[in-house]
N, C-alpha and C positions, 0 to 999 in steps of 0.2 A: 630302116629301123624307126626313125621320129613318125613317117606315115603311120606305119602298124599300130603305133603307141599313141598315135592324132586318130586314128579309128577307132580303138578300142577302149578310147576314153572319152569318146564324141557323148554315147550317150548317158551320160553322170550329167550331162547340163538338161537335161527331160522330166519332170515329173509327169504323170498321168493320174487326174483325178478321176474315181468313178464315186457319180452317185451311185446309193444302195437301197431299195424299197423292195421288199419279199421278192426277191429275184430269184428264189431256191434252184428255179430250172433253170436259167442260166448264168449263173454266178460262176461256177468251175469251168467252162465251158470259157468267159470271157480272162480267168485266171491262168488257164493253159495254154491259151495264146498271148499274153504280157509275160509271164516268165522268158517264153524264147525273146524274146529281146532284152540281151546283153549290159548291165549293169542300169537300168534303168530304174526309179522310183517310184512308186506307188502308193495313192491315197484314197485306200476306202472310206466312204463318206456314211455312215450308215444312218439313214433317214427313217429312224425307229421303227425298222424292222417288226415284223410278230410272229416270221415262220423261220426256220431254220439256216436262212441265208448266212448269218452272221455266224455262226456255228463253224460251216463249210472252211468260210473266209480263212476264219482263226485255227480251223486244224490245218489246211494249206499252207497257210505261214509258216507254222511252226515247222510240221514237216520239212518244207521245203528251207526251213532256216535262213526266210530271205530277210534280213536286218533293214536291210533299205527299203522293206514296203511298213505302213503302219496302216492300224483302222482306227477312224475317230469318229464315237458315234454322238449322235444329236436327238431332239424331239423330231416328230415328224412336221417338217414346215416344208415342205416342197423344196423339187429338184434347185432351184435357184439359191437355195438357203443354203443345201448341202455342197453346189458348186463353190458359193463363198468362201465359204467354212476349208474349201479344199484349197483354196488359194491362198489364205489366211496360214497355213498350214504348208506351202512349198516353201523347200529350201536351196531349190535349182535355179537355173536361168531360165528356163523356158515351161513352159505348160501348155497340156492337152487338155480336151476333156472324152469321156470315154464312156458311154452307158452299158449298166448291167449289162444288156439283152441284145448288146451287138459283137462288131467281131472285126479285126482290122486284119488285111493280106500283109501277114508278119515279110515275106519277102520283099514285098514294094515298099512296105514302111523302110527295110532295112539300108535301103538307097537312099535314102534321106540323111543316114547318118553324118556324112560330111558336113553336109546343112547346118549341123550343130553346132559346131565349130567356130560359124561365124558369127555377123551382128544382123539382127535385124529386128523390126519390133513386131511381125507379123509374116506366119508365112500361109499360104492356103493352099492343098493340094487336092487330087483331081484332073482327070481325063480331060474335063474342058479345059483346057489352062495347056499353054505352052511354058517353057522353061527360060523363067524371064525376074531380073532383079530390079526391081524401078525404085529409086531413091530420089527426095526431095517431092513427094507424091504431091501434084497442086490440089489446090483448093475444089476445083471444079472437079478432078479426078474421082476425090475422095466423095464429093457429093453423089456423083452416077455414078461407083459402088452402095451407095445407102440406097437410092430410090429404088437401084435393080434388084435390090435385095427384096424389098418392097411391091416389086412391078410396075413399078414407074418408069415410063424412058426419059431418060434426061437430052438437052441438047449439044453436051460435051462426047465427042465423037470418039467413043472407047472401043480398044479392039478388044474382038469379042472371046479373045483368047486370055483376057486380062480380068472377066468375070467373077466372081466368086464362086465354086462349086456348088456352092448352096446356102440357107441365110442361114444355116442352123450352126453351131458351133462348133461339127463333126469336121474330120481332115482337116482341123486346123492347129498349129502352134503359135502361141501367144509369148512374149517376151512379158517374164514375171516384173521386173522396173518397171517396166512402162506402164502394168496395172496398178502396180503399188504406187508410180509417180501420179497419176491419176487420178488415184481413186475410183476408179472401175470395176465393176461388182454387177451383177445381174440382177434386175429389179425385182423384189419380193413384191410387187403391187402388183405385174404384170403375169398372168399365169399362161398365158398364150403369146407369143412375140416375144418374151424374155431373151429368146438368144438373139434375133437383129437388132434388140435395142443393146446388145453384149458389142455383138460385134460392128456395132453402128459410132458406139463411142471407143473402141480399138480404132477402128477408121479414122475417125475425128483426129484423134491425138496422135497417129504413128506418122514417123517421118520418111519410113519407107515398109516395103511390103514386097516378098521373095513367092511366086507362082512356082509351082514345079506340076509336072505333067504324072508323077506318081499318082495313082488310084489306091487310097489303103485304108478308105473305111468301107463298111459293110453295113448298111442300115437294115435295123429286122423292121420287115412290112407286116404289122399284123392288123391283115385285113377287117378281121372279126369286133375288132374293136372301135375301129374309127370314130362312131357315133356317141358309147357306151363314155368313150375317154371323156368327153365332154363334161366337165361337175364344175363349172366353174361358173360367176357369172359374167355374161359374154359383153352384156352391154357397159358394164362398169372398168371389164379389162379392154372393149375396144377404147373407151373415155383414156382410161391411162396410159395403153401403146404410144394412139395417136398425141398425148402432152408431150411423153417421151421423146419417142421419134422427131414431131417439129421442135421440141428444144435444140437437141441435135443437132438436126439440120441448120435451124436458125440463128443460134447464135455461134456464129467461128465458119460456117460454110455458106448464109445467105440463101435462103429461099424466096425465090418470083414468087408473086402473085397467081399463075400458073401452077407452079409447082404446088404451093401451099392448097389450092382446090384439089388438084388429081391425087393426092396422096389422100387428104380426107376423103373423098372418093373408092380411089382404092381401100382404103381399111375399111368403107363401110358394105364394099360390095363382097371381100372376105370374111370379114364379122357378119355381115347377112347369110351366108352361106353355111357358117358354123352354126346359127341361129337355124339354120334349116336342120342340118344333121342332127342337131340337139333335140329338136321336137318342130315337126312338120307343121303348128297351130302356132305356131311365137310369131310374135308381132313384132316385124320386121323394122328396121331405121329406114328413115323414108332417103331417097334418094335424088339429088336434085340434080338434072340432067343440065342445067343453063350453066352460062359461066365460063371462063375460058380453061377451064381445067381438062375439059374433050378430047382435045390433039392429042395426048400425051398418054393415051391410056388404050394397051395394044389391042390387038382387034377382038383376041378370045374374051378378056374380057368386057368388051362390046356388047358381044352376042349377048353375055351373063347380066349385063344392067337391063337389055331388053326386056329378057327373061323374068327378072326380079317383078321391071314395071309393068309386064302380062299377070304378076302372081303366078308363074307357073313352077311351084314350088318343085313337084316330084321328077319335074323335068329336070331341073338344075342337080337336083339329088344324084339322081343315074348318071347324069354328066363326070359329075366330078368322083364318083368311085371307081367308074368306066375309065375318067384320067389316071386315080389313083391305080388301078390294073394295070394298064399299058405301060405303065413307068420304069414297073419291077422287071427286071431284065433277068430270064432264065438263068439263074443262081439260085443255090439252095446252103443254108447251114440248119444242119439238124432235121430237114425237112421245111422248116420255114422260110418265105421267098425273101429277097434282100435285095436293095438297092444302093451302086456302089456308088461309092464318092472318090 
């Protein structure tokens, strides 16, 4: 009897934030998959909408008479404003984050429920990842989760089952203390990287972090777009990632001299890459190959510094959309291909 009534009230400690920008085509789609999960909370974020998304939201509510979901709408200031704003706004213990135009396997999520129950200040789930609780996370641990997040190898020898599923801030659960003890919030400076500098400072501060082997996000890949997404400027938000990220790092987890090059490295051979997709003619950050930051930067990306220092601009292009293809593993929602977390 106390199990039944330890399940069925597991998830009252969840909320689920979703930001909201004209999502019209799938906004119900992501609302009929959060309903089936069982007393859980919801907060639409709506990042001033102009098409009829918010509409949908608001008749679905009501209809469905769910008291425990609410929408709070804002100006349009990008996803990171509205993630805030949805944290600012939890009254549970734990928090997700959830976009419009994806979709979570409501049954693998459903296995997680005991999970809620407990303490912990971070959980990440995902296929790569065995089912494993590590408390008292060292210092070094926490650093080779940020670099890998990154693409940096670090020399703290991590099993590689202890990775994160991905830098992004999908298939994860967040303990709301710990962001509110914090002060932890996603940087409105950064329009690209905002979620590993999210979950870089989760890192930083948590004293332990709970892996499960559940798979229960569904990323939409929408191919069509990759290039067009780009409105932002690249070179200004690589400048503020990389303050981020080395404060981070820097101060409470110590960065080598080492490390401190491959990372600047790393973000400029990523920020040059985006600089590609953005427009084929942008004048690239230059690259300085000397240095002891070398060792540490894996081999694929290797080839791509070559690359950069050939100028062989449309070659790196086809690479990495040819990447972004191979990645999507035969799934479909809706028709659209998806990559699971």
């Amino acid at each position: 009897m106390f199990l039944a009534k330890r399940k069925m009230m597991s998830f009252r400690n969840l909320s689920v934030v979703v930001p909201v920008y004209n999502a019209e085509s799938y906004i119900l789609d992501i609302l009929k998959i959060l309903i089936r999960i069982p007393n859980i909370s919801v907060i639409l974020v709506d990042d001033g909408s102009s098409d009829s998304t918010m509409l949908i939201a608001e008749n679905f509510i009501k209809e469905k008479k769910l008291a425990m979901w609410k929408i709070v709408k804002s100006d349009h200031k990008g996803v990171s404003n509205a993630r805030n704003i949805g944290i600012s706004k939890v009254g549970t213990k734990y928090v997700m984050f959830v976009d419009s135009d994806d979709s979570l396997d409501v049954e693998s999520f459903l296995r997680l429920e005991n999970y809620l129950c407990d303490d912990f200040d971070f959980l990440s789930a995902g296929i790569v990842h065995s089912d494993e609780f590590l408390n008292n996370v060292s210092r070094n641990h926490k650093k080779a989760l940020i670099l890998n997040m990154i693409g940096v190898k670090s020399d703290f020898k991590m099993n590689s089952n202890n990775r994160l599923s991905c830098p992004g801030p999908y298939s994860k659960i967040f303990s709301v203390d710990l962001l509110l003890r914090n002060e932890i919030c996603f940087p409105e400076n950064v329009q690209h990287g905002e979620d590993i500098i999210f979950n870089a400072l989760v890192i930083k501060h948590m004293e332990n972090v709970l892996f499960s082997s559940e798979s229960i996000y569904l990323y939409r890949e929408n191919m069509d777009s990759v290039s067009k997404a780009i409105k932002y400027d690249v070179v200004t938000n690589h400048k503020n990632f990389t303050i981020n990220i080395m404060n981070i790092c820097d101060y409470g987890l110590g960065l080598t001299p080492r490390e401190k090059k491959t990372i600047e490295l790393m973000c400029k051979i990523n920020d040059n890459t985006t600089l590609i997709l953005q427009n084929d003619h942008s004048k690239l950050m230059p690259l300085r190959l000397s240095g002891i930051g070398w060792p540490l930067v894996p081999f694929n990306k290797k080839v791509q510094i070559i690359l950069l220092r050939l100028g062989c601009k449309k070659v790196i292009k086809k690479l990495v959309m040819f990447n972004r293809n191979i990645r999507v593993k035969p799934q479909e929602i809706a028709g659209d291909r998806v990559q699971r977390y």
